[in-house]
N, C-alpha and C positions, 0 to 999 in steps of 0.2 A: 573123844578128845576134850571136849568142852561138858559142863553138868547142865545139860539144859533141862526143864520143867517137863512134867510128862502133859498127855493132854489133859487137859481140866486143872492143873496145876496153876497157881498163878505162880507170874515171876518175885524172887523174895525180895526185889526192890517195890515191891507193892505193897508189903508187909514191916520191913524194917527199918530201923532207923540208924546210923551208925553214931559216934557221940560227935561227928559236927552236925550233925541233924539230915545228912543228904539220906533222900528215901529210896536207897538200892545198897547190895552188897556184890561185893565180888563172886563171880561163877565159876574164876579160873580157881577151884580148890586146892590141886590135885600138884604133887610133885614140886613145891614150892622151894624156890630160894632158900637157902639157910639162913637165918636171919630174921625170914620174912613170916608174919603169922600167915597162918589157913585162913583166918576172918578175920577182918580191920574191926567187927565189933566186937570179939569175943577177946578177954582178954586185954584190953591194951595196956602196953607197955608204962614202964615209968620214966622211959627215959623221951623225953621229945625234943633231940638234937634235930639239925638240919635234915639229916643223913634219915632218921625215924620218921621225920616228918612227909618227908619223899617218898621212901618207903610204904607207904601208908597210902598216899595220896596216888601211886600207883596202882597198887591194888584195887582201888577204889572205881575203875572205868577199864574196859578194856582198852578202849582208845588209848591212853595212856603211855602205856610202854611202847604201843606201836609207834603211836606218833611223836614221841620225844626224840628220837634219836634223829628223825629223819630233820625237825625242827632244828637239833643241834646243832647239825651237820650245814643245814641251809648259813646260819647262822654263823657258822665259825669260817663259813668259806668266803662271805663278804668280808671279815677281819684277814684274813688270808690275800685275797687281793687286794684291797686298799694297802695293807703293807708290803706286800713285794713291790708295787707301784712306784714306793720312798726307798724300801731298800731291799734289792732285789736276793741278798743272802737272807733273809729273813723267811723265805718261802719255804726250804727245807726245813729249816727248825717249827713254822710255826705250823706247818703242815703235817707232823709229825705229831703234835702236840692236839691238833683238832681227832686226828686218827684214833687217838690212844684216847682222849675224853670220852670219845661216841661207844668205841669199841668197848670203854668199860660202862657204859650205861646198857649198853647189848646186853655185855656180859652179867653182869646184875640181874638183870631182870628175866633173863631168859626163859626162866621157870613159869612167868607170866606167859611167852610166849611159845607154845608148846608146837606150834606147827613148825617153827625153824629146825628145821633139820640139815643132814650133810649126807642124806642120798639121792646116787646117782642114776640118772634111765637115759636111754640109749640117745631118745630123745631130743635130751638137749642141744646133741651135738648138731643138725641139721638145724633144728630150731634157732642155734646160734649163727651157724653161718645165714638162712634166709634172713635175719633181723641184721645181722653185720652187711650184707650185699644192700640189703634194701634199704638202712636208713641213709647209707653213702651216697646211694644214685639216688632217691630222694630229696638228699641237702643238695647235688648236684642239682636239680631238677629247681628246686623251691630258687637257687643263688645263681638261675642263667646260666648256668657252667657243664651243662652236661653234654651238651654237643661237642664242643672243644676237648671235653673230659674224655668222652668215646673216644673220639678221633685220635687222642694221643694211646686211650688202651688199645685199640685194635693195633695201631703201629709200633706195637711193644716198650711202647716209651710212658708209663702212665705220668701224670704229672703233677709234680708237689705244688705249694701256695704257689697262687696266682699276681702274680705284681701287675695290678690294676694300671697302675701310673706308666708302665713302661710296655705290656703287652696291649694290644691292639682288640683288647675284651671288654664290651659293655657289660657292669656289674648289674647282677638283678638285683632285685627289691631287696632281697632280703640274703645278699651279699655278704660275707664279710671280708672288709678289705684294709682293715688294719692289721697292724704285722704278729704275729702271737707273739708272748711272754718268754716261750720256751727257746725261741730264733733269737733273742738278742742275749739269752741267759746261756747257751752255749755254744756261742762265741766270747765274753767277758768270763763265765766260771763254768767251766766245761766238767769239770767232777761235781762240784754243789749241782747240777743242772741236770746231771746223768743218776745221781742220788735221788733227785726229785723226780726225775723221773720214771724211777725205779718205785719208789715209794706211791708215787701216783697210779700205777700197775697193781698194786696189793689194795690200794683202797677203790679201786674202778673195779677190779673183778672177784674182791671180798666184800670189804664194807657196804660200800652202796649196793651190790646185788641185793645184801640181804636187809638193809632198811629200807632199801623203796618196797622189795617182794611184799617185805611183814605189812607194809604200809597199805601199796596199792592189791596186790592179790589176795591180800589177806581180809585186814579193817574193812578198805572201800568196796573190793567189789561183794564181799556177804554187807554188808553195812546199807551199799546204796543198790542193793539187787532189784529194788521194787520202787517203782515211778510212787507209790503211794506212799512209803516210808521217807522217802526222797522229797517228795512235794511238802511234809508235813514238815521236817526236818527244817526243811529252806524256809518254809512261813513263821517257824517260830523264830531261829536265826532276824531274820528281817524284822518279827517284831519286837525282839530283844532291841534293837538297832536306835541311835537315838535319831531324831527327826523321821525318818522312815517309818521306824514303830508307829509315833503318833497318827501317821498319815493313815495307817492302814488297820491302826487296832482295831475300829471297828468293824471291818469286814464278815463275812459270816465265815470263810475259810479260814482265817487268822482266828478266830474266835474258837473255833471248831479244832485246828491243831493245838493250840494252847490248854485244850482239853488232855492232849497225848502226853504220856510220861515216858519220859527216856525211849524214841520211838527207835533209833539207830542202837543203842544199845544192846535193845530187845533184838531188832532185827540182826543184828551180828551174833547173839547166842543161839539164834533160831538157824539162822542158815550155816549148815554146814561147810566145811573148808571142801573147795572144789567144785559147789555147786553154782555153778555160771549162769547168765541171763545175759543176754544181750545187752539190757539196760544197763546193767550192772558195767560190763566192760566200757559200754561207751563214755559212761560216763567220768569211770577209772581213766580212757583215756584222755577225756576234755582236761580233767584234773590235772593228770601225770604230766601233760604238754604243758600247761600253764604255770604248774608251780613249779616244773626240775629244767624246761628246756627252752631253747630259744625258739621266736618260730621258724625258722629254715628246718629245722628237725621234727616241728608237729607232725607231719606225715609219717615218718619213720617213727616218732613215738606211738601214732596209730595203732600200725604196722606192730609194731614187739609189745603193744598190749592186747591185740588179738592173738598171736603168736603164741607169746605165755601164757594167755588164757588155756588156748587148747592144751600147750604141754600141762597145764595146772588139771583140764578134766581126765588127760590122758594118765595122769600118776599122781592122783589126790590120796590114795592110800600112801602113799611115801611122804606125804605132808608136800612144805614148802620146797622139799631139797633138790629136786629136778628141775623147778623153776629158777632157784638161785643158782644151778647149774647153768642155765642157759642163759642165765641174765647176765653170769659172770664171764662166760666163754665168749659170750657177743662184744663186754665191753674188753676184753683181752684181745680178742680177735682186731678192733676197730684199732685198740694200741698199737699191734703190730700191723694195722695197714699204716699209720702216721709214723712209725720209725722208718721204716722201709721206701716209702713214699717224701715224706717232708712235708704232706698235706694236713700243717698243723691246725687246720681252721677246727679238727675234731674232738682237740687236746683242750 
């Protein structure tokens, strides 16, 4: 899948230089984007529009294409809420418009991304429902509400948002007991609102399956498989940093990684797709929790980053596609418990 060095081979970012002088080349060779050159140093273009410039600057890191889209995405969804906030028709159209940005920076690049696939194993399907059941009663669990929660499922009444203000329930820590977006959008525009929520369905169990998958199952956990890659990674980070650096440039550890070249790079060409470490996932999950979710859900993010690990060692010959299988069934699945339910705390 990937051209990695054989042994005794050094890496040819140890060798080369590209023309802005960064000393590494691209590994992903192989099946490239139309458009896109085989090697950012061979050949370049005459043309260096925005669009060529990008291009290029993709190529250039594997991280790249993984982490752009997911960056995007982060990114367009804070513009997305702060404007439906003002005006609440604004959310389908502008939601629609984040989908199709992301979606074409996927699509573009995908050539870089060769583990994204679209096969399925059987799999996923369990995998989905145990991450759909568990991150539920999880956030029950983290927001005080799972007691009350039971007691309404066993009595065949399960039950939607909880009105703090008027039901006789102590909110936990980590509650949420403000009203959602989607309860006062359909009641005032009940088609824009059933659109949007239609649309919100395509991008929870497409889109995001497969920029967090390319991201966290892919990048982070070959990327951060090894506490040694990891440790060295974080010390140069920190001595990049301004006031921190200073504090600690001297150190013998800080001295000693700032020796290492492109330590995460290397370690994401070396480890193959599939191949799991414990470390690896934990740390995929401190990540995953931190940058995509709130914490009532850290536990259930846990949860479906151990989960998809295994689906990921149980069908790593089928690439990414049975993980974004299961990534997308769990987030479809959690959809149709919040239509069916009213339990829009998960929307």
């Amino acid at each position: 899948m990937f051209n990695r060095p054989s042994p005794g081979q050094d890496f040819p970012d140890r060798r080369e230089r590209n023309e802005n002088g960064s000393r590494w080349t691209s590994s992903l060779n192989s099946n490239r984007e139309p458009g896109l050159r085989q090697n950012p140093t061979e050949n370049p273009p005459s043309s260096t529009g925005p669009l060529d410039r990008l291009d290029r600057w993709m190529e250039r890191h594997p991280a790249h294409p993984r982490l752009v889209p997911f960056v995007l995405y982060v990114a367009l969804l804070f513009v997305v809420v702060l404007a439906r906030e003002q005006h609440p028709l604004t959310y389908p159209v502008l939601y629609a418009i984040k989908i199709a940005l992301v979606s074409w920076v996927v699509w573009r690049y995908r050539k870089l991304m060769p583990e994204i696939t679209l096969s399925f194993h059987w799999l996923a399907i369990p995998a989905a429902v145990i991450c759909t059941a568990g991150w539920i009663g999880l956030a029950w669990l983290m927001a005080g509400e799972f007691g009350i929660r039971m007691e309404a499922v066993m009595a065949g009444e399960p039950l939607g948002a909880i009105d703090y203000a008027a039901e006789d329930v102590t909110a936990g820590i980590f509650a949420i007991t403000s009203t959602n977006f989607f309860v006062g959008f359909l009641e005032s525009h009940p088609a824009a609102a059933w659109i949007s929520l239609g649309m919100r369905l395509l991008g929870m169990t497409i889109l995001v399956a497969i920029i967090e998958e390319v991201l966290y199952r892919s990048l982070l956990l070959r990327s951060l498989s090894r506490w040694r890659d990891t440790r060295i990674a974080l010390l140069q980070f920190l001595g990049d940093m301004p006031i921190i650096g200073d504090m600690i440039l001297h150190r013998k550890a800080v001295i000693e990684a700032a020796k290492e070249d492109h330590v995460l790079k290397r370690a994401f060409e070396r480890v193959p797709l599939g191949h799991v470490t414990f470390f690896g996932v934990l740390i995929g999950a401190v990540l995953w929790s931190a940058l995509s979710h709130l914490p009532r859900d850290w536990p259930g993010t846990f949860l479906c980053a151990f989960v998809f690990a295994w689906v990921l060692v149980k069908t790593r010959e089928k690439g990414l596609g049975p993980v974004i299988w299961a990534h997308g069934l769990t987030n479809a699945l959690l959809w149709g418990y919040v239509i069916a339910t009213g339990d829009w705390q998960f929307l």
